[in-house]
C-alpha positions as CSV (number, residue, x, y, z in Angstrom):
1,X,6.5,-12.3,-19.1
2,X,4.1,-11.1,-22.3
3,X,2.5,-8.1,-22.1
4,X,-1.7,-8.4,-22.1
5,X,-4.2,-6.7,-24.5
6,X,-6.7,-7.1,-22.0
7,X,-5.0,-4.6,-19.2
8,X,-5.3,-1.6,-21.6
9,X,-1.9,-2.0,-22.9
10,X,-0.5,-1.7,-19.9
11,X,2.0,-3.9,-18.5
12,X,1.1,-6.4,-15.9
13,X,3.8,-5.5,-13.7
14,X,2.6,-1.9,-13.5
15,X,-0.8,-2.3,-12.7
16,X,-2.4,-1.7,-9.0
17,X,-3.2,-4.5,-6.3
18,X,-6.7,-6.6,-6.6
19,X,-8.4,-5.6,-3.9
20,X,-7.2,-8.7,-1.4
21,X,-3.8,-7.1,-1.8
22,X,-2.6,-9.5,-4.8
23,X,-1.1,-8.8,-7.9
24,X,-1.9,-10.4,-11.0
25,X,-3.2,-13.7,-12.0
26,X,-0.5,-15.7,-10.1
27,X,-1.6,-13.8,-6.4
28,X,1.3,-13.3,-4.0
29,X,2.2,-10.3,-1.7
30,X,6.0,-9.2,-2.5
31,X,7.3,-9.7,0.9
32,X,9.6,-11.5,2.7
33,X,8.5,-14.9,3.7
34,X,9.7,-14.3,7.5
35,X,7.7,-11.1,7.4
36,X,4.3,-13.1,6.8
37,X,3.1,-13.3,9.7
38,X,3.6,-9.7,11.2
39,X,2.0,-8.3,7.9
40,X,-0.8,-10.8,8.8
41,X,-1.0,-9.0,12.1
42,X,-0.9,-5.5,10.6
43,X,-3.4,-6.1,8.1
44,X,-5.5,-7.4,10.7
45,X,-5.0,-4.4,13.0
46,X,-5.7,-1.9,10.0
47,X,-8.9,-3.9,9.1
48,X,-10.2,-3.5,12.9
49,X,-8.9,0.0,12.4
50,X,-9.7,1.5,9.0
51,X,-12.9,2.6,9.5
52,X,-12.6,4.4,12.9
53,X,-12.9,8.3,12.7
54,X,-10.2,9.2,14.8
55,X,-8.0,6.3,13.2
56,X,-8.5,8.7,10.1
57,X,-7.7,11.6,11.8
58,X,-4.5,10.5,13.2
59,X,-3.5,8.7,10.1
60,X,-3.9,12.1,8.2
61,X,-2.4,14.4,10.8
62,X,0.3,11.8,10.8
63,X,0.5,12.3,7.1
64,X,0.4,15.9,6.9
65,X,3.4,15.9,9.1
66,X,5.3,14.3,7.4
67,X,4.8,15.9,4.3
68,X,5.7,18.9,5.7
69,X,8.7,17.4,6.9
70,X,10.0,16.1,3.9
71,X,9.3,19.1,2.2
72,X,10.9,21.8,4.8
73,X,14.1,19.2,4.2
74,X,14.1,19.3,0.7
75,X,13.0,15.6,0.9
76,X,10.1,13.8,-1.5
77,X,7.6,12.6,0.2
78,X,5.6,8.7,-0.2
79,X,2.7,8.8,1.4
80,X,1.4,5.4,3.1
């Protein structure tokens, strides 16, 4: 695939997700076709979700720990 001008010289293949979760011109999720609809589900759930204030706090206590896990174990953390 060529490279584009346009995207700051940065390859295609590098860049961040739209905002509707696609990448690129050509759209797509990388996933599993027979994970479909359970990612359907979960993005639904985290829609409903994302904006609830104790959704937040969980999801960064959640993160936090984990972090701290992976670190204490000599481990590298990637956060969600």
């Amino acid at each position: 695939m060529q490279s584009n001008d346009d995207d700051k010289g940065q390859n295609e293949f590098y860049n961040e997700p739209e905002a509707d979760g696609h990448f690129g011109p050509y759209g797509g999720r990388f996933v599993s076709e027979t994970l479909f609809h359970a990612l359907d589900e979960l993005e639904a759930l985290y829609d409903s979700l994302k904006n609830d204030a104790e959704f937040q706090r969980t999801s960064r206590r959640f993160a936090s720990l984990m972090r701290q896990l992976c670190v204490e174990n000599g481990g590298t953390f990637v956060g969600l």
